[in-house]
C-alpha positions in Angstrom: -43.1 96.6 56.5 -46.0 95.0 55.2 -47.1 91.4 56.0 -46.8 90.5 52.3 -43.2 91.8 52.3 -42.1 89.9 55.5 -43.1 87.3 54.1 -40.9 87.6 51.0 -37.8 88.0 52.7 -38.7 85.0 54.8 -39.0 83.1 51.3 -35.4 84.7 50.3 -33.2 84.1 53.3 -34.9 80.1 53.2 -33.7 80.1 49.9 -30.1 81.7 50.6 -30.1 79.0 53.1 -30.9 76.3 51.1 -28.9 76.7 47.8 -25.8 77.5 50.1 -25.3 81.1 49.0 -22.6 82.9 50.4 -22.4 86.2 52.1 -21.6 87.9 49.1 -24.4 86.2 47.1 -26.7 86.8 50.0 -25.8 90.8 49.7 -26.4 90.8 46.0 -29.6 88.6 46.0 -30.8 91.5 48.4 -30.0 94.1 46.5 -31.5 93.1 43.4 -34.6 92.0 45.0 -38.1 93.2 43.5 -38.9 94.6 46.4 -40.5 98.3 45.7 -37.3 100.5 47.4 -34.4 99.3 45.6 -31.0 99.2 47.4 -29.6 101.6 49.7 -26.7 103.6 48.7 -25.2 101.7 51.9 -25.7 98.5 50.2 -24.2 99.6 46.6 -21.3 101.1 48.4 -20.6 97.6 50.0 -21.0 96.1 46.4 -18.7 98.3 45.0 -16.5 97.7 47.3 -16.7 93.6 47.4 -15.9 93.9 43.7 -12.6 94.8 44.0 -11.7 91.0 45.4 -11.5 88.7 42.2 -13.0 85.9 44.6 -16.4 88.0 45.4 -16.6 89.4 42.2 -16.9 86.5 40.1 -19.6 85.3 43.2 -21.4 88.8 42.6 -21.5 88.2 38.7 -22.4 84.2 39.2 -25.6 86.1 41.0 -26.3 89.0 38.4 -25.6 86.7 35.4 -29.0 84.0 37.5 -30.9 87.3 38.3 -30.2 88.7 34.5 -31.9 85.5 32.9 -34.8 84.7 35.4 -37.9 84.6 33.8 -40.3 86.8 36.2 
């Protein structure tokens, strides 16, 4: 992992720190991260299977309806 790249995830966990995002926010966040490898099938699994509580899914979709209308 580059320098450049450890250094983004440091900004993205102080920020899942700060705005009080919760595990299953944190999980998402990561996995729709710009960063240049995408998710790991490990990850989506986990995802897919998260969604099957109403509680984290409407947490996973508070996160991909945020990440959906960034502008960047």
């Amino acid at each position: 992992m580059s320098l450049q790249n450890m250094s983004k995830t440091a900004v993205r966990v102080g920020k899942n720190y700060i705005k009080g995002y919760s595990d299953v926010q944190v999980k998402v966040r990561d996995a729709t991260s710009n960063d240049p490898w995408g998710p790991s099938g490990t990850q989506m699994n986990e995802l897919a299977q998260l969604s099957y509580n109403q509680n984290d899914f409407v947490e996973m979709m508070e996160i991909l309806d945020k990440r959906l209308n960034d502008k960047g």
